[in-house]
N, C-alpha and C positions, 0 to 999 in steps of 0.2 A: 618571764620568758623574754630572751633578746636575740632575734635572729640576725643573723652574717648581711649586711646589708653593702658591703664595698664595691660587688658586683654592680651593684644594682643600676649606677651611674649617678647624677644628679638630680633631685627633687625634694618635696619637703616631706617625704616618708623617709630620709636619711636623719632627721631632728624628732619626729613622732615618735611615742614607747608605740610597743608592738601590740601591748592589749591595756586594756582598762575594763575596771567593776566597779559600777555601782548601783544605788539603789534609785529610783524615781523617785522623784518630789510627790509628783502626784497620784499617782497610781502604789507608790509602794513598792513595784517588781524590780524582778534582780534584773541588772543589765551589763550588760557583757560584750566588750568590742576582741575581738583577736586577729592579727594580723595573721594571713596563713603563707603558706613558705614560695608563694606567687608572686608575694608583698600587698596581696591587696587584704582589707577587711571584710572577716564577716560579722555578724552582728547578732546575737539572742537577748531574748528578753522572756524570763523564768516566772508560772505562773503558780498560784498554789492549788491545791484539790479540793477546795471549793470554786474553783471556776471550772463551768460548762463544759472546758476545752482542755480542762487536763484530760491526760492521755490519750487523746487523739493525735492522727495521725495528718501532719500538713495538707495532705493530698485525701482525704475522705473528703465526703457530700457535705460536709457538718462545716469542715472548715471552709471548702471551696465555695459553698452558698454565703458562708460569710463575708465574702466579697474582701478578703483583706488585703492593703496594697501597701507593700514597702518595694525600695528598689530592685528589681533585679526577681521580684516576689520570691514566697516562701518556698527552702529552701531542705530545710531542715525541722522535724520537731523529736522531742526524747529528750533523756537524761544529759544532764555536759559530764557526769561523773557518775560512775555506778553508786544505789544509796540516796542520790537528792532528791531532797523531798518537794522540788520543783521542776516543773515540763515546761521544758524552751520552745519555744520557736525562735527560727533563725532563717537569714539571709546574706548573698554574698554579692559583694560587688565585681562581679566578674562575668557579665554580660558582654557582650560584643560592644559596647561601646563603655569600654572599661580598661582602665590601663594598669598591666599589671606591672610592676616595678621592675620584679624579678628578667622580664623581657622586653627591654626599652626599645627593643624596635615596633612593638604591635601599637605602641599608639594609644588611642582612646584616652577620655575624663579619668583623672584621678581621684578615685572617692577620699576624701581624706579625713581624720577621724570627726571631725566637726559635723561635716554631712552624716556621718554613720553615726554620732549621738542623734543627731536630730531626726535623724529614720528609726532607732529606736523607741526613742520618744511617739514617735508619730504610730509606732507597732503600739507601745504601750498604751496610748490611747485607745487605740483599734478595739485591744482586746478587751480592757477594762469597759468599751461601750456595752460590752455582750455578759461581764459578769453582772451588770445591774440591770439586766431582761431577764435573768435566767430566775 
């Protein structure tokens, strides 16, 4: 995926690819950055069904108790493709103090993929804490 980025003006999301996959080191899960058509990143990170928090949904009591904190918090959970046999959670960096590329006058931090790895990670961690209590 390569979205039209000429508009966008000057910054270093004019040199970044738009998405990246891969797997964690330590935890194992899929991870997944994608640029959305704003210019900024969102970020999941795909669990398997033996953990506690598959199929649950971001915003139940199960997951909310779980106190999880990535930027901008949880945004998204479910499938990235009909058929996978992994349930994402996701988040986006498109808070108010976030700067979307697509509109260079609003301003705000640019997440850039470096941070959106390391918020992954930091997800990844999160949840992998709760599949070894469960």
């Amino acid at each position: 995926m390569t979205l039209n980025k000429s508009q966008w003006g000057n910054g270093e999301w004019q040199n970044e690819p738009d998405e990246l996959i891969w797997e964690d080191s330590e935890t194992g899960y899929s991870c997944q950055i994608y640029r959305n058509k704003f210019g900024c990143f969102c970020g999941y990170v795909g669990i398997g069904i033996e953990h506690p928090f598959f199929g649950q949904k971001y915003f139940n009591d199960l997951i909310m108790q779980a106190d999880i904190h990535v930027h901008g918090g949880l945004t998204f959970s479910g499938e990235l493709e009909d058929g996978d046999d992994e349930w994402y959670f996701g988040f986006a960096a498109m808070d108010d103090q976030d700067c979307l590329p697509a509109f260079e006058n609003l301003g705000g931090v640019y997440r850039n993929l470096q941070f959106m790895k390391d918020e992954c990670r930091r997800l990844c961690n999160q949840l992998a804490s709760y599949e070894k209590i469960s």
